[in-house]
ZAMARGU-4260 file (C-alpha; in steps of 0.2 Angstrom, whole numbers, plus 5000, padded with zeros to 4 digits):
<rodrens>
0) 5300/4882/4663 | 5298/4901/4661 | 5281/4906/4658 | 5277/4926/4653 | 5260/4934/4652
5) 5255/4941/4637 | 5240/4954/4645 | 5250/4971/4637 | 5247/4981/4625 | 5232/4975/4615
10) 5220/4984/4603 | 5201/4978/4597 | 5194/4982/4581 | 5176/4977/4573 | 5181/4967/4554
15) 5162/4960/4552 | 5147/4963/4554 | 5133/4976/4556 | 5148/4988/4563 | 5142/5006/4568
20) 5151/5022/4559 | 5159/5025/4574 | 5167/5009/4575 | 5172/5010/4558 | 5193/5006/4554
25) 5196/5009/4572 | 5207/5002/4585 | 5201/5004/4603 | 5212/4999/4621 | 5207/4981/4626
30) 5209/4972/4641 | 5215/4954/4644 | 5209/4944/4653 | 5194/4953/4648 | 5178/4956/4631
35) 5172/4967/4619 | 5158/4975/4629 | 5169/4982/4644 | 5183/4988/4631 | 5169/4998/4622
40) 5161/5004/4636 | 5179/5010/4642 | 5181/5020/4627 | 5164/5027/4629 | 5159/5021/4613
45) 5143/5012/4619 | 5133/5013/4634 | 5135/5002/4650 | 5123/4988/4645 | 5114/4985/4662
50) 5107/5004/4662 | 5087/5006/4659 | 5085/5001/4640 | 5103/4998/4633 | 5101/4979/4633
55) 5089/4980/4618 | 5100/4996/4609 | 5116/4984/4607 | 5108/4969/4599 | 5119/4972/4584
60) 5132/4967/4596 | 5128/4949/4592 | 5132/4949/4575 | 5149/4956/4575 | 5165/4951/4570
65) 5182/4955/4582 | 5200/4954/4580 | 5211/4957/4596 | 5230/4961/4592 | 5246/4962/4600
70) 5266/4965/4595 | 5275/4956/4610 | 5293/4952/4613 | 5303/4936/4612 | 5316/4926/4606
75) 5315/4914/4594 | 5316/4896/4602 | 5334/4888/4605 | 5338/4873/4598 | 5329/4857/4608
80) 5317/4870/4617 | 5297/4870/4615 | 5287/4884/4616 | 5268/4885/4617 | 5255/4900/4619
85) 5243/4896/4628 | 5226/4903/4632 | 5217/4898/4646 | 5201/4904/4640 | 5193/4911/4623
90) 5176/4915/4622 | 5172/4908/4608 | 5174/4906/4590 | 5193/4912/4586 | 5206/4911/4574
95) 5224/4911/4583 | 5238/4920/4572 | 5255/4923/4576 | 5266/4933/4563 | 5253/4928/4550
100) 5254/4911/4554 | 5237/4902/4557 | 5241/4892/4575 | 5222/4887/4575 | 5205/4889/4579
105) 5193/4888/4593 | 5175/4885/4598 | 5172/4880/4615 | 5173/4892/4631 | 5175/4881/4643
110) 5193/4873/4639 | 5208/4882/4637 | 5223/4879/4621 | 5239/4876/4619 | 5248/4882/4602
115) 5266/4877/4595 | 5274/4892/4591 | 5290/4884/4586 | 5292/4889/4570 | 5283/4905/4570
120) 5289/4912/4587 | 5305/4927/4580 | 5317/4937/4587 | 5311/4954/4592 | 5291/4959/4591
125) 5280/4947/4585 | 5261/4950/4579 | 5248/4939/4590 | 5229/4942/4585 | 5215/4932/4589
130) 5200/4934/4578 | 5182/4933/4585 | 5168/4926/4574 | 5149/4930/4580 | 5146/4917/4592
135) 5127/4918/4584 | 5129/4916/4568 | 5142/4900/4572 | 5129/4892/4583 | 5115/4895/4567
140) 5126/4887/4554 | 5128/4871/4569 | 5112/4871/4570 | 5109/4869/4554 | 5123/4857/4550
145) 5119/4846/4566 | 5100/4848/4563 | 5088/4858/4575 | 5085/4854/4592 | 5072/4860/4605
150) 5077/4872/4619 | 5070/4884/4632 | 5075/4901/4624 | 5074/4907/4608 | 5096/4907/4604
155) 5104/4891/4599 | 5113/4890/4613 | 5113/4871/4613 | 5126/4872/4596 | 5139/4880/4603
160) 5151/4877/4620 | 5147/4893/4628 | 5141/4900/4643 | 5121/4896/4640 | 5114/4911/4648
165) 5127/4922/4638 | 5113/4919/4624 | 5098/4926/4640 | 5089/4917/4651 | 5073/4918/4663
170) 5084/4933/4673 | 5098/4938/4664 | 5102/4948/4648 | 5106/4944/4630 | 5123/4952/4626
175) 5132/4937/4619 | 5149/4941/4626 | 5167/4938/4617 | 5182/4941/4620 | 5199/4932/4630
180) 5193/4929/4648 | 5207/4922/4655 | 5224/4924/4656 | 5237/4923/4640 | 5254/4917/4640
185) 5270/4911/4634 | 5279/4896/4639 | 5293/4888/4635 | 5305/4875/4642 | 5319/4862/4637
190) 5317/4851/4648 | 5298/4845/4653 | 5284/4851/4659 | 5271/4844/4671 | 5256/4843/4660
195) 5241/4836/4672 | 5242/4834/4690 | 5228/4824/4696 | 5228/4821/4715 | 5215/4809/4720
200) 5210/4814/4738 | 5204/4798/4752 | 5205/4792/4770 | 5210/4774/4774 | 5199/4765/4787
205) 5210/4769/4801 | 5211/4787/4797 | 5226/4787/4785 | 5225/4802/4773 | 5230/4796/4757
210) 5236/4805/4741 | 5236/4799/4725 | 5244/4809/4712 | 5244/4806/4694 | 5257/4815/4683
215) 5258/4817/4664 | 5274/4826/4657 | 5274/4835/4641 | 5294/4831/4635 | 5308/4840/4627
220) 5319/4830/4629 | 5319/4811/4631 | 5326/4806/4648 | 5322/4804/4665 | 5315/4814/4679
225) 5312/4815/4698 | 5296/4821/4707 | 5294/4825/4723 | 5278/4824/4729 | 5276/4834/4746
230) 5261/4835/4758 | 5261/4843/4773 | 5278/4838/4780 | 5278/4819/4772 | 5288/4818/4754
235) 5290/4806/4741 | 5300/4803/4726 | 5301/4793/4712 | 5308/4792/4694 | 5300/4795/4681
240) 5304/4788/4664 | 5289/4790/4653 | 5275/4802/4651 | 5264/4795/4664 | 5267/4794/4683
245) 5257/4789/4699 | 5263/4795/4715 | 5256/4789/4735 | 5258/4798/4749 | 5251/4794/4765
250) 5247/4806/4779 | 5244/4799/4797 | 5228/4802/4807 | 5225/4816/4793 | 5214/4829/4800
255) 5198/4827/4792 | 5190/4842/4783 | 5172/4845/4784 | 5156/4856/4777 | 5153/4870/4789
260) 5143/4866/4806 | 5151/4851/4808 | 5168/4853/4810 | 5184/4863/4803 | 5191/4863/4786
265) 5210/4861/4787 | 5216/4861/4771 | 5235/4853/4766 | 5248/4861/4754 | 5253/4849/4740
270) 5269/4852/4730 | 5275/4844/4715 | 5293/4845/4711 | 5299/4842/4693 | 5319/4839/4693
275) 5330/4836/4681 | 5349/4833/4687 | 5342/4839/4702 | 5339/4856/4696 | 5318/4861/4697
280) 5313/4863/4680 | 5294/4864/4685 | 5282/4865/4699 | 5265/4864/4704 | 5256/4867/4718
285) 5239/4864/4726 | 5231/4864/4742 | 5218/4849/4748 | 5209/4842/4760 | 5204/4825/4767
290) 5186/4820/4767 | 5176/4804/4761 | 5160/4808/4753 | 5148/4796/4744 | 5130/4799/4741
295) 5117/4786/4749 | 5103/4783/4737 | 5099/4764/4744 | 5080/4763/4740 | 5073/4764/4757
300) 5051/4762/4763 | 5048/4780/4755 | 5056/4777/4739 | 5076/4783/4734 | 5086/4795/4745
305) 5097/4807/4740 | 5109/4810/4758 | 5127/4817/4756 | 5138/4807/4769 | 5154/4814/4772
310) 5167/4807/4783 | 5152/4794/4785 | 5141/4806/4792 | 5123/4811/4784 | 5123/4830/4780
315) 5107/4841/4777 | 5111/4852/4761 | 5106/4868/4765 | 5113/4882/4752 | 5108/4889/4735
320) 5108/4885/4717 | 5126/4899/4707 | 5126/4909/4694 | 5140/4918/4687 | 5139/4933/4699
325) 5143/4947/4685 | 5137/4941/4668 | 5154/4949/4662 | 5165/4935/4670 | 5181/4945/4668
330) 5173/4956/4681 | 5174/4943/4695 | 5186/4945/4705 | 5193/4934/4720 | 5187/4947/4732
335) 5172/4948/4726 | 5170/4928/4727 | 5174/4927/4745 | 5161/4941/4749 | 5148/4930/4742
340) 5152/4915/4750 | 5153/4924/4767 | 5136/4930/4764 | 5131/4911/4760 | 5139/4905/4776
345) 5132/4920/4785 | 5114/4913/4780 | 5118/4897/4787 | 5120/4888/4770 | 5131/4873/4767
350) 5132/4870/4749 | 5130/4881/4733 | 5125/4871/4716 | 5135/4878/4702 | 5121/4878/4689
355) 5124/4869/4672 | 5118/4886/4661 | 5133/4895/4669 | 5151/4891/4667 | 5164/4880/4677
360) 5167/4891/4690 | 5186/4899/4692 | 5199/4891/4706 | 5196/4907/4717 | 5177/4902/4719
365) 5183/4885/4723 | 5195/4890/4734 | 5184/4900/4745 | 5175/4885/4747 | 5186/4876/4753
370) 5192/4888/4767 | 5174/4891/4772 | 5168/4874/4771 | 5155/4877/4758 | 5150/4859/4748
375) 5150/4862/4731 | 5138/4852/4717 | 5146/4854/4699 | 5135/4853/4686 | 5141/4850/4669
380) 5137/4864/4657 | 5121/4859/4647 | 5104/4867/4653 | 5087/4865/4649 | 5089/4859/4631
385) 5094/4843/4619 | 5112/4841/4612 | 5121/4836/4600 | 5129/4819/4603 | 5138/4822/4586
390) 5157/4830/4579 | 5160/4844/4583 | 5152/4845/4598 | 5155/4827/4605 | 5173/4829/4606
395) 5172/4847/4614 | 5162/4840/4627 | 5176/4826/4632 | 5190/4838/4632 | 5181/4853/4641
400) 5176/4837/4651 | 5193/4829/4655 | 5201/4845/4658 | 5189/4852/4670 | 5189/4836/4679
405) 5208/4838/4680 | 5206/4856/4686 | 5194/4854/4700 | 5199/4837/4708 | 5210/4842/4720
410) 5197/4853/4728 | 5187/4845/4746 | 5173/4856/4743 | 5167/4849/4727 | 5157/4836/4731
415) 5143/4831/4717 | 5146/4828/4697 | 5128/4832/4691 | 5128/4827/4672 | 5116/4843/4666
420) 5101/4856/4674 | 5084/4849/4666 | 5086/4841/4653 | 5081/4823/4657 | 5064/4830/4662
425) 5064/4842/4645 | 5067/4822/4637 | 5053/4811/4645 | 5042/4825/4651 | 5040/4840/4642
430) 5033/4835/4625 | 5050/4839/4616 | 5054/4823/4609 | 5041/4825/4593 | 5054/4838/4586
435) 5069/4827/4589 | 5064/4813/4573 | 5077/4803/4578 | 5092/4814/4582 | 5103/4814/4600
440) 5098/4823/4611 | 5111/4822/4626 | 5107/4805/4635 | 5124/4799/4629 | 5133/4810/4637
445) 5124/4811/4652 | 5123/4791/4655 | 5138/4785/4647 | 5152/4799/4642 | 5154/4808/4657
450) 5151/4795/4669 | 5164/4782/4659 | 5176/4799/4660 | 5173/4801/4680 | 5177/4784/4684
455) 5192/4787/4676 | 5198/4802/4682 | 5191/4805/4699 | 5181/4789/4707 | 5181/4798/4724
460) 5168/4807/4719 | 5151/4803/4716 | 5142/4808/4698 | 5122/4810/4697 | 5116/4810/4678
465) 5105/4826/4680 | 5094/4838/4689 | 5081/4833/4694 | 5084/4813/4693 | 5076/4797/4698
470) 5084/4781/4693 | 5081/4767/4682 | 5064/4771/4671 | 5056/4783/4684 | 5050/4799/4680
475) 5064/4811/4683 | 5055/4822/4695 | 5046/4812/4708 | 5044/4817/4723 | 5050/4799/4731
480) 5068/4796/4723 | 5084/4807/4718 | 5082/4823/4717 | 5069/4836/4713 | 5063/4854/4705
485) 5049/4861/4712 | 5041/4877/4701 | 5023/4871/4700 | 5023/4884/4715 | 5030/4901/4703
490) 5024/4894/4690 | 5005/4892/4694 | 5003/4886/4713 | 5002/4896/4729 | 5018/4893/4739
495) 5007/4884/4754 | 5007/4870/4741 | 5025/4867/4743 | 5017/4855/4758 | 5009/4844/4743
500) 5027/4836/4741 | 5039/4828/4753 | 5054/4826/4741 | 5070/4815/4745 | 5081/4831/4739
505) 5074/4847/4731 | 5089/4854/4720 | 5078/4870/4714 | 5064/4880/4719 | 5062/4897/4724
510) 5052/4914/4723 | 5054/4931/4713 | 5057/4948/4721 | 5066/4965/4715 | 5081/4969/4719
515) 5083/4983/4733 | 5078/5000/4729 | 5095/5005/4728 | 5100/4996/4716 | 5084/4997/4706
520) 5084/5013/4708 | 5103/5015/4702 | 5102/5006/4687 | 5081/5009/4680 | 5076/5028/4678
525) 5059/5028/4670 | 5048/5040/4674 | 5035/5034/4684 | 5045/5019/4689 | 5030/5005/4688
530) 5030/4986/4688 | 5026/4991/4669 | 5037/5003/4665 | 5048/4999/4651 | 5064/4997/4658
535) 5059/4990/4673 | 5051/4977/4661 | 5065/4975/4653 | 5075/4970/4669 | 5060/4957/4670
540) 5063/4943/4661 | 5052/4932/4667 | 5038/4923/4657 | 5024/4933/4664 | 5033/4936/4678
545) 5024/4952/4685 | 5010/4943/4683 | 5015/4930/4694 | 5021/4940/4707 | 5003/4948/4709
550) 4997/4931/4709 | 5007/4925/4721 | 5003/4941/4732 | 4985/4939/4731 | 4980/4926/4743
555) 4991/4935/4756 | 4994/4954/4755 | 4984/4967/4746 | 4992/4970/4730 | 4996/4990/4732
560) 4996/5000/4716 | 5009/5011/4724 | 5027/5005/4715 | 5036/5008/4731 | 5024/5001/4742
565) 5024/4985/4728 | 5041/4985/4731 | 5042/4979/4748 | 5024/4969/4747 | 5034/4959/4733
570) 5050/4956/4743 | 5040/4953/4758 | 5033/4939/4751 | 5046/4932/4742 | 5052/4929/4756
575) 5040/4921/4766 | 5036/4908/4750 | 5056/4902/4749 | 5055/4900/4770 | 5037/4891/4768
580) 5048/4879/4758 | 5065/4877/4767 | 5056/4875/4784 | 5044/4860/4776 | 5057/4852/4770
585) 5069/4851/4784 | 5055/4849/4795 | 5056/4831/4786 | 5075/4827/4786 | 5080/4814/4785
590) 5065/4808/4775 | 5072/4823/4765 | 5090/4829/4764 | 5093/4844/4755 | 5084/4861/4750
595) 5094/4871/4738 | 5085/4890/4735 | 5085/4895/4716 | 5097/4907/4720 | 5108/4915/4730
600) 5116/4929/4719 | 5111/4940/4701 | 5122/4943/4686 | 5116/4960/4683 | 5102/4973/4691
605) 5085/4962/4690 | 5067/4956/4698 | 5073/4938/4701 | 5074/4924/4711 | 5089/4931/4720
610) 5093/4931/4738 | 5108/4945/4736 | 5107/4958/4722 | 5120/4962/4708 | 5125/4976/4717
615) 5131/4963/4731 | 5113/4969/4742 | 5105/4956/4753 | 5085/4958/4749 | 5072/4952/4764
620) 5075/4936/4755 | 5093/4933/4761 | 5088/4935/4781 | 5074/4925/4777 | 5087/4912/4771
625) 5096/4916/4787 | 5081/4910/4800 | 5075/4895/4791 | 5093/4888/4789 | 5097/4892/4807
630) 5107/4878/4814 | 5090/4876/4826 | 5073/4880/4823 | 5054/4880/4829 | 5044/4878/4816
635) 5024/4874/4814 | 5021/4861/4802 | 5004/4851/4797 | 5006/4831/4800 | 4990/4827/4795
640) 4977/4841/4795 | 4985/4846/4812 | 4996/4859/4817 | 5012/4851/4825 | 5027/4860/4832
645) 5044/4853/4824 | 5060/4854/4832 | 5075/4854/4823 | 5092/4852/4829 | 5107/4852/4816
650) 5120/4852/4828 | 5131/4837/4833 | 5124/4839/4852 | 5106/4837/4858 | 5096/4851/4859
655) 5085/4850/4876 | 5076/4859/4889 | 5057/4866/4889 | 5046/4876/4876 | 5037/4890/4881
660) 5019/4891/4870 | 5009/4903/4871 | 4993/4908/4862 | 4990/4928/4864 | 4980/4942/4857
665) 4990/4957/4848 | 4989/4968/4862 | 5002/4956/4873 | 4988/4945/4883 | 4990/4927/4885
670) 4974/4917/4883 | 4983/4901/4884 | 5001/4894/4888 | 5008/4877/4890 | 5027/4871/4894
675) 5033/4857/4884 | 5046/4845/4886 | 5061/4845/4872 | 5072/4834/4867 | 5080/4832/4850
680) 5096/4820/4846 | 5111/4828/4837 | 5106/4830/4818 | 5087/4826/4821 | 5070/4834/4821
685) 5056/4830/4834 | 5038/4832/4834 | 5028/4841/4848 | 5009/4840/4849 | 5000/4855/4854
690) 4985/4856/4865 | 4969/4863/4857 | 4968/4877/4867 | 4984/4881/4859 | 4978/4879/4841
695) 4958/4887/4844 | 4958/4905/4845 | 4945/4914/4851 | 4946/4926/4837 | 4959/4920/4822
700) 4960/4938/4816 | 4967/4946/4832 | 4977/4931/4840 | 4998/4920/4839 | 5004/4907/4844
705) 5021/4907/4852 | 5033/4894/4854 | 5051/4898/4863 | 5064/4887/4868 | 5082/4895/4871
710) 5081/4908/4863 | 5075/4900/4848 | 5057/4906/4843 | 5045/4903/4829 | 5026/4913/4827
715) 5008/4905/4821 | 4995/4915/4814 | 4978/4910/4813 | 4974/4917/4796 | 4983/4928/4781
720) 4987/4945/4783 | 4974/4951/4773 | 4962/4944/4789 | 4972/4950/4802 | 4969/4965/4813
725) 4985/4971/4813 | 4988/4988/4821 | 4993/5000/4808 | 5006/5008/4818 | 5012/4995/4832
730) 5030/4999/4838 | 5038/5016/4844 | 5056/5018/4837 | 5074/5029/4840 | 5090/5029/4830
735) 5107/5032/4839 | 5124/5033/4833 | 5135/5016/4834 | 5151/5011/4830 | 5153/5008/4811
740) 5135/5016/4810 | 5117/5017/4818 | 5107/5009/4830 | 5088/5008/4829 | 5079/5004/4844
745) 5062/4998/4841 | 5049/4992/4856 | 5033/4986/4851 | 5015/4992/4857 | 5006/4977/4848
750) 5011/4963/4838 | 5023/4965/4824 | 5025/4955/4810 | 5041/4953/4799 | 5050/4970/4805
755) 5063/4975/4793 | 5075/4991/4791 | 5077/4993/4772 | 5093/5003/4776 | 5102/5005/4758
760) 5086/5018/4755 | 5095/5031/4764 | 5111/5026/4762 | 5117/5017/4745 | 5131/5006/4756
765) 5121/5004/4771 | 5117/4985/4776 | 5107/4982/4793 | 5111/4967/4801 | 5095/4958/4800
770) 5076/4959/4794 | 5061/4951/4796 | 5057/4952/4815 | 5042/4948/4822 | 5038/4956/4840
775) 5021/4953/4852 | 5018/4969/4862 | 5029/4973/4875 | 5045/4966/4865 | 5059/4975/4860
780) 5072/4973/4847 | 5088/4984/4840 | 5095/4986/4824 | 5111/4989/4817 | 5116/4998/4801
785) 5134/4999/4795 | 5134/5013/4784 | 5150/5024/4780 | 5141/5040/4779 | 5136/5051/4790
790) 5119/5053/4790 | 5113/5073/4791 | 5098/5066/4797 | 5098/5047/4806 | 5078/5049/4808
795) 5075/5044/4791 | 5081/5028/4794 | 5064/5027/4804 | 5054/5033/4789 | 5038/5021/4787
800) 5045/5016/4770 | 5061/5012/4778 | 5057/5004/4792 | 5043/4993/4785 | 5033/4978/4793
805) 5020/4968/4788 | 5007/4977/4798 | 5006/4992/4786 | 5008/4982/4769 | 4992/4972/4776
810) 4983/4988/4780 | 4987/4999/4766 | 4996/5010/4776 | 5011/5019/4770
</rodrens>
């Protein structure tokens, strides 16, 4: 088997469609893997898409035609040999030529193809193109074929196998990429070739690692073969005389791998050896892990649970919903992947939800999953629409389907199927179904089609038909079975109403804030820069969403009329509403048993429910995320109409020892203080009364509770900010030079709330290594800032609109 890529030498050229003069009978350089936006914009001939108003100047975009071409060099295939061009990934609507010779055409983005080239493969250069029809105007004429069918956002997205927010969503553009996104190549053999390997990951009773691996071969020639099946240091081989093989290896007292907190994650190499005659003719390898994980939704006294056990033991998810974190996907890089994650596992988080309007995430995103321990729930690709049970689109469906299932199996992170984002709610709940008259509208694939194909192809895992999702007849989004989305809150609630509900699992709900003002600042340049500006409007794409975001501000900060001073009240509270939510619902584990924040990463510069920018910048969000996650936590919670203090240990030893609580006025003075006895089992929460003289302040507007126990600490206020008597300026501050950076030294003269260093304001690379401190006079506290440069002056990283609290936003203060 000799495989050669094919990424050289390729030219791009418009040939339909609305094509600007200056694209006119022109061939421009083009990248593969790579689309037609980034090729342009590298010849300058338009303008990077995610700057001010350039979004709304390149609509023409969508309607355009595009051929790629290239002249490789080959040799025409021997006699008994088989070649095949393959293409990992086209996006979307192509026809595949070689030498004039029409190999096929495509329409789905998330599979990849596999072209004969036998009798058109010639000695010498060969002419390749691949020709691109508007993925708009394709999914119109489905639609219209297939018959209409409601969805979320204007496009037909719903029409077509393609990335759904490609067409826009609620936070990302409308650039309808194209182009070849993954890798191009040749292959060729005479021999055979290892078409599917499928290892199918468990652990015997008595700890045995078993591997089941299930081979298909694509022949050449009719005879036998051997594989060897290695693990670790234990091989097995058989011989294989027809297309289909299925391989065991056992491993002994395998080492088991685990989400993060609760154990390592060592992962084993797989090889698969394909001989003939001895001699290798193909290989493939994989690495895996060894982990059980089932999903125990047995109906309980409260309703339906939704707990992931692994290795038999119950796991709070705490983690995020994925996007594609550069809406130009070719722009991903491995590097990139890993950061993210790391930030992810730096916030305490143990699962991400890669979200059914993106893509099937690349194996580098998978792999860092696995190395890190991060759970991963796969949603299948159909979002917040109905579908076309019907041809074309059925079958796309069961081969992106079965070949994505093939490509992910091996992987321990991947620990959910989820048949689609929203759309069994957008079926029974949101009026939709007026508009179907009597067409499909996805149910069969999401109750019968996939679920038939996962039991076929991967039984280790368990599949869930949607998100949100009760079973049986139950509405879809209760509170007391499956799982749950809660936006009642962004949409139309405060966020103190995330306490209306005590869901079993609550798969999405989250807050808006802007990005940081770098990044805002690097890719919006209107002048004045407002909330209503009218690029920063356009980087709001939001249904009302600035509305909102001074809704939601309202009830707790003053809604300042300064942009830079909205800025931060905005951030502020986006991320007090998210960790409102997180801390209600672990304060209820294991009554509930996961909270995943809608998100944890952008696409492209935007006000959004983001914790970490598109610049790759953690907002006040992300340390937010990072102190209700933490492993334990304090946490006042209502149970009944009373103020309780909830303990929550997620460690797998007990967390005992006393509580220190004290009620205090803002200049430091305690007015009431109690000691309370802790214990809390491994993986369990406890409840702690409080004395009234705790809860009664003598004046609510002036006084905290505190509550400490090792280091672990959590504040009570008696009112919102707006009430409070904060004093305007309440700590005294230094900066010093530090390794890698800065240190800033902050002692507080009166109580503090949410102290945070918005760092990348002086400095576009500068990251500080937390946020949202809250101190009682006499307290102190450092910051640092890793930064590359050196500062000419450091004292501006004590600047009042850098190092912000809530104190000033409260008071008007600048």
């Amino acid at each position: 088997m000799t495989r050669s890529d094919l990424h050289d030498g390729w030219r791009l050229r418009a040939v339909g469609g609305p094509v600007p003069e200056v694209l006119a009978d022109r061939d421009v350089p083009a990248r593969v893997p790579g689309s037609t936006h980034l090729d342009l914009m590298a010849a300058d001939l338009i303008p990077d898409p995610y700057l001010d108003r350039n979004e709304a100047a390149l609509t023409w975009l969508h309607r355009v035609d595009w051929q790629y071409s290239t002249t490789f060099q080959a040799e025409a295939p021997q006699v008994g040999e088989r070649v095949e061009l393959v293409f990992d990934g086209i996006d979307t609507v192509a026809t595949v030529e070689l030498n004039g010779d029409v190999l096929g055409r495509t329409a789905n983005m998330h599979r990849g193809y596999r072209f004969d080239v036998g009798r058109s493969l010639r000695d010498g250069g060969n002419d390749l193109t691949v020709t691109l029809r508007s993925a708009l105007t394709h999914a119109e004429q489905a639609e219209a074929e297939l018959g209409w069918r409601q969805r979320a956002y204007p496009h037909p997205y719903n029409a077509i196998r393609k990335m759904a927010c490609s067409f826009g969503w609620d936070w990302g553009p409308d650039l309808q990429t194209a182009g070849l996104w993954k890798p191009v190549r040749l292959e060729r053999w005479d021999t055979a070739r290892l078409a599917r390997v499928r290892p199918l990951v468990t652990v015997d009773a008595d700890g045995t690692g078993r591997v089941d691996v299930h081979l298909e071969l694509d022949r050449a020639a009719d005879r036998d073969y051997t594989a060897l099946v290695t693990v670790g240091d234990r091989t097995e081989r058989m011989t294989i005389t027809g297309d289909i093989a299925h391989v065991t290896v056992l491993v002994p007292d395998a080492r088991l791998w685990w989400p993060v907190g609760y154990g390592d994650q060592p992962l084993y190499d797989l090889t698969v050896a394909l001989l003939a005659d001895g001699r290798q003719v193909d290989t493939v390898r994989r690495r895996i892990g060894f982990r059980t994980v089932t999903v125990d939704t047995e109906p309980d006294e409260s309703g339906t649970p939704f707990v992931f056990v692994v290795n038999g033991k119950r796991v709070f998810a705490k983690g995020a919903n994925w996007i594609p974190d550069d809406h130009f996907l070719t722009r991903i890089t491995r590097e990139r992947l890993a950061r993210r994650i790391d930030q992810a596992v730096d916030a305490n988080m143990n699962m991400l939800r890669v979200w059914g309007g993106g893509i099937y995430e690349t194996d580098d995103f998978y792999d860092a999953c696995d190395e890190r321990g991060v759970m991963v729930w796969q949603d299948f690709p159909f979002a917040c629409a109905y579908y076309s049970e019907e041809e074309p689109l059925l079958g796309e469906v069961e081969a992106e389907a079965r070949e994505n299932i093939t490509r992910l199996v091996a992987h321990p992170s991947l620990v959910l199927w989820n048949g689609n984002n929203e759309n069994l709610p957008a079926y029974t709940d949101w009026g939709w179904q007026d508009g179907l008259e009597g067409r499909t509208w996805g149910g069969g694939y999401y109750h019968e089609l996939l679920p038939k194909i996962i039991e076929e192809l991967d039984p280790t895992r368990p599949y869930a038909p949607g998100s949100p999702y009760s079973p049986g007849d139950l509405p879809p989004n209760g509170a007391d079975h499956g799982t749950r989305h809660d936006w009642d809150v962004w949409n139309a609630l405060d966020y103190t109403h995330y306490r209306d509900h005590v869901p079993r699992f609550c798969a999405e709900f989250g807050f808006q804030g802007p990005p940081t003002w770098a990044t805002l600042t690097r890719w919006v340049h209107d002048e004045p820069l407002t909330p209503t500006s009218p690029a920063f409007l356009l980087h709001q794409k939001a249904e009302d969403g600035n509305g909102k975001l001074d809704r939601g501000l309202a009830p707790h900060l003053p809604v300042p009329t300064d942009f830079e001073q909205w800025h931060w009240a905005t951030q502020l509270n986006q991320a007090r509403a998210v960790a409102f939510g997180i801390e209600h619902y672990r304060s209820w584990w294991p009554r509930t048993a996961g909270a995943l924040v809608w998100q944890l990463n952008d696409c492209w510069p935007v006000t959004s429910w983001s914790a970490v920018d598109s610049d790759e910048r953690p907002k006040p969000l992300y340390y937010a995320l990072k102190h209700a996650f933490a492993p334990r936590l304090l946490t006042v919670q209502l149970r009944g109409e009373r103020p309780t203090l909830v303990a929550i240990n997620d460690h797998d030893e007990p967390w005992a020892g006393a509580v220190h609580v004290t009620r205090q006025d803002f200049a430091g003075e305690v007015l009431a203080t109690a000691e309370l006895r802790l214990s809390v089992p491994p993986r369990s929460t406890a409840l702690l009364d409080l004395a009234d003289d705790l809860l009664e302040p003598t004046d609510p507007k002036s006084e905290v509770l505190v509550a400490t126990a090792g280091g672990v600490r959590t504040h009570h206020l008696f009112g919102e900010d707006l009430d409070l008597r904060y004093h305007p300026e309440p700590f005294t501050a230094a900066v010093t030079p530090a390794a890698g950076g800065y240190r800033v030294d902050v002692r507080a003269t009166s109580y503090v709330r949410d102290l945070s260093l918005l760092a990348d304001k002086v400095a576009a690379d500068a990251v500080v290594d937390d946020m949202l401190i809250s101190l009682t006079a006499g307290e102190a506290h450092h910051f640092i800032v890793r930064t590359s440069e050196k500062l000419h002056e450091p004292a501006a990283l004590l600047h009042p609109r850098v190092l912000r609290c809530a104190n000033t936003s409260a008071s008007g203060v600048s």
